[in-house]
C-alpha positions as CSV (number, residue, x, y, z in Angstrom):
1,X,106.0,39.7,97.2
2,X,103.3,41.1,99.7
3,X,106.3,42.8,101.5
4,X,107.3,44.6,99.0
5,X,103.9,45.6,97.9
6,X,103.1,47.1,101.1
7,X,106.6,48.6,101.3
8,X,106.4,50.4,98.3
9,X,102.5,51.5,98.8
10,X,103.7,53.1,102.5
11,X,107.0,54.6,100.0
12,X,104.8,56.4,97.6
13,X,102.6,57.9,100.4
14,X,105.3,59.6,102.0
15,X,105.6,63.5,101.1
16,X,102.2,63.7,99.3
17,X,100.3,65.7,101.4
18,X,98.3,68.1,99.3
19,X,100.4,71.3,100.5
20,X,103.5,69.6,98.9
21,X,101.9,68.7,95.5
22,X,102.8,69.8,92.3
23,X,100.9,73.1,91.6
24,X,98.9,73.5,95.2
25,X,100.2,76.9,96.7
26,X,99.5,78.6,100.0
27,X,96.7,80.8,100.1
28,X,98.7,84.1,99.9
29,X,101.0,83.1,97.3
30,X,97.6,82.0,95.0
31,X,96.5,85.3,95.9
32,X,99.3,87.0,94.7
33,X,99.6,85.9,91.2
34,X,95.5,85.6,91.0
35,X,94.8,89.0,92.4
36,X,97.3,90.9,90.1
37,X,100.5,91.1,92.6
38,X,102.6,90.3,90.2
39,X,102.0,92.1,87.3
40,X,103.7,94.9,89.1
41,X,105.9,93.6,91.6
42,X,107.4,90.5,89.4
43,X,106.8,87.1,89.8
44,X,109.8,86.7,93.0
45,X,108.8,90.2,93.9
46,X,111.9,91.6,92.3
47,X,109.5,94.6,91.2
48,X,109.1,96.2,87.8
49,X,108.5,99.2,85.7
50,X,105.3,99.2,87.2
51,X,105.9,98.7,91.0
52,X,108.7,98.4,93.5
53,X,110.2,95.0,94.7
54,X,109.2,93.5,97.7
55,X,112.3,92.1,99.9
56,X,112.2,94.5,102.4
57,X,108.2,94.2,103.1
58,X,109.0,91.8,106.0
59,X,111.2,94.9,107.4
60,X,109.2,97.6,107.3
61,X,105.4,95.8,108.3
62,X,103.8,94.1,110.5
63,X,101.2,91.6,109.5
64,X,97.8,93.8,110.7
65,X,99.5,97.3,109.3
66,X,100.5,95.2,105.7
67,X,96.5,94.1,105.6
68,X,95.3,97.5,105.8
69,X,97.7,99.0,103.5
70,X,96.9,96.1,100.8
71,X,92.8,97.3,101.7
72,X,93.7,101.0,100.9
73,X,97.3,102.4,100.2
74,X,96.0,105.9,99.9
75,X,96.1,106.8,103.4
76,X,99.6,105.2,104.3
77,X,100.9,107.1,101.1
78,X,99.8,110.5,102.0
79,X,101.0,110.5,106.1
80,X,104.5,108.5,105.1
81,X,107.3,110.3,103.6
82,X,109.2,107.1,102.4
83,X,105.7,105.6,101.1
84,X,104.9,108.5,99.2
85,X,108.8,108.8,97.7
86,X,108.3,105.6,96.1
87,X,104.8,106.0,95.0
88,X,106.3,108.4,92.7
89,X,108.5,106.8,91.5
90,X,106.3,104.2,89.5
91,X,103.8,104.4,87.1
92,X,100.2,103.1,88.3
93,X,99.7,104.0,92.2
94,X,98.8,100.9,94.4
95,X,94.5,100.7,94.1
96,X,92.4,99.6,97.1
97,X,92.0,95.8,97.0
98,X,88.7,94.3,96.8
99,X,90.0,91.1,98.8
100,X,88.3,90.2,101.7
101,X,89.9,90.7,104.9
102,X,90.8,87.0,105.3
103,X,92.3,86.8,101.9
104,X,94.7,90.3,102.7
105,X,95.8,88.7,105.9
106,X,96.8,85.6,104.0
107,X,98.5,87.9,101.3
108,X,100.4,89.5,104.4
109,X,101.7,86.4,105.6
110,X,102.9,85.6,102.1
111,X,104.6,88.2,102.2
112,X,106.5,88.5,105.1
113,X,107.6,85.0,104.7
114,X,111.1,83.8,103.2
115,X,109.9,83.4,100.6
């Protein structure tokens, strides 16, 4: 009986590390849903009404550019032809983020990762 006991203790403490649990996210993807993200890019990034989708991010930045864009888009919109096309084509224009630099960096990593 004490062999099984332990056998099924050492059982149910496989896989439950607190990054696999039920409702414990990365940093970046919390960020994303708590910081707005996704009321204009969808949920999967698929994009909306309101903003464009987001599978190609991972093909057109790298992580340090992505962080300073997410800070203030203005700049990147005005001096980038293909930024400034797609701008226009939404609704609401990307706002500076308040997020600390920390919490853009993890937001870049989000989302440059398979997600």
């Amino acid at each position: 009986m004490r062999c099984w006991t332990s056998i099924v203790l050492v059982l149910a403490g496989c896989g439950s590390s607190s990054d696999d649990s039920p409702g414990v996210r990365p940093a970046g993807e919390s960020l994303y849903f708590s910081k707005g993200c996704a009321a204009c890019h969808g949920a999967r990034g698929e994009g909306s009404f309101m903003g464009p989708p987001l599978s190609n991010v991972p093909a057109r930045w790298k992580r340090d550019e992505l962080a300073r864009f997410i800070a203030d888009p203005a700049p990147f919109v005005e001096r980038d032809t293909r930024l400034r096309e797609l701008a226009s084509a939404y609704r609401t224009p990307m706002k500076p983020s308040p997020m600390s630099e920390t919490e853009r960096a993890a937001l870049a990593d989000f989302l440059l990762s398979e997600r």
